[in-house]
N, C-alpha and C positions, 0 to 999 in steps of 0.2 A: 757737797756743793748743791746749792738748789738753781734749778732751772726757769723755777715757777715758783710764785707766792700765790697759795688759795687762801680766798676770803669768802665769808658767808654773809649773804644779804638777808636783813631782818631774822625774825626768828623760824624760818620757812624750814631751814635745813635742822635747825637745832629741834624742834617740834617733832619731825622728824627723826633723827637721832634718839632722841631720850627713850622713844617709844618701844626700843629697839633690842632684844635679848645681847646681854652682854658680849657672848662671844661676836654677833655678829656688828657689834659697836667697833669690836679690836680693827675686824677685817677692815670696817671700813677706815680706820685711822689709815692702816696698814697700805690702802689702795691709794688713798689722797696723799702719804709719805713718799708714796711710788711715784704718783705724777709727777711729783715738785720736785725729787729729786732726778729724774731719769732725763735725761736730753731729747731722747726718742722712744715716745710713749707706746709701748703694742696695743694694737685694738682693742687686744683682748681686756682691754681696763678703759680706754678712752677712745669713744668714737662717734662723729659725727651723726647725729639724727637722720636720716635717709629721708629726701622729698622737705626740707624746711631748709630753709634760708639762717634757720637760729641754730638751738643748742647745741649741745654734746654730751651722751651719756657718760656718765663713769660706770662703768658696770663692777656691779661686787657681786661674788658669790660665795656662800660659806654654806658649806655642806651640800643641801642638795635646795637648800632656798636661792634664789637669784632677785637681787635687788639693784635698779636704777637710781643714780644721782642726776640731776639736767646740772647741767657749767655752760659758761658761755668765757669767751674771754676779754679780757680789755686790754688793751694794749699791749697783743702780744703775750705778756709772762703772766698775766693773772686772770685767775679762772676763780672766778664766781660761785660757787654751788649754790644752786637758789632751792631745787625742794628732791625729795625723794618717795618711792615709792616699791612694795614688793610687787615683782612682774612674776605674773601667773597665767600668761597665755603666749603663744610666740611673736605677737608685734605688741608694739609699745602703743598704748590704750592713747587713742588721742586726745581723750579732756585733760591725761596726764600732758602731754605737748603742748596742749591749748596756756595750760596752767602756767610753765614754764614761759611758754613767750606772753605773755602776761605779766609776771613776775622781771621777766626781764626787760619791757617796759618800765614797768613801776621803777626800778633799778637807773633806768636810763635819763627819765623823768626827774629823778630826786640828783642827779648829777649835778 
């Protein structure tokens, strides 16, 4: 049973994705299969952006790499993935955030 329907806006997240060594393509099916289906999401995979009014990380990790997805939601059951990025310091780079509600404009805009 799915909880959530994810959808991807423009080619932001795909762009994204392709770039990305195979193993850690699975993880991330594997983390976005887990939102949609899970009722009650642990942080450890999805969680609100700290100090923004917008997004929500998905967080993936495979191995010892750690990578962010930004989602936002629409009505409730669907979450967005609009871009991604590998995190390599411990706060989430703000032209990365900037980027995201940007995108999520443009997204809101084209509605």
């Amino acid at each position: 049973m799915k909880f959530r329907k994810i959808v991807f806006f423009n080619n932001y997240f795909e762009d994204f994705f392709c770039r990305q060594k195979k193993k850690v393509r699975e993880k991330i099916i594997w983390t976005l299969s887990l939102i949609e289906e899970q009722e009650v999401v642990p942080e450890k995979y999805l969680k609100h952006v700290e100090g923004t009014s917008g997004p929500y990380e998905v967080r993936v990790q495979s191995g010892r790499e750690i990578f962010r997805l930004f989602a936002f939601f629409d009505k409730d059951k669907l979450v967005v993935v609009m871009n991604g990025f590998q995190k390599k310091s411990e706060k989430t780079p703000k032209k990365e955030i900037l980027k995201a509600l940007k995108i999520k404009d443009e997204y809101e805009n084209e509605r």
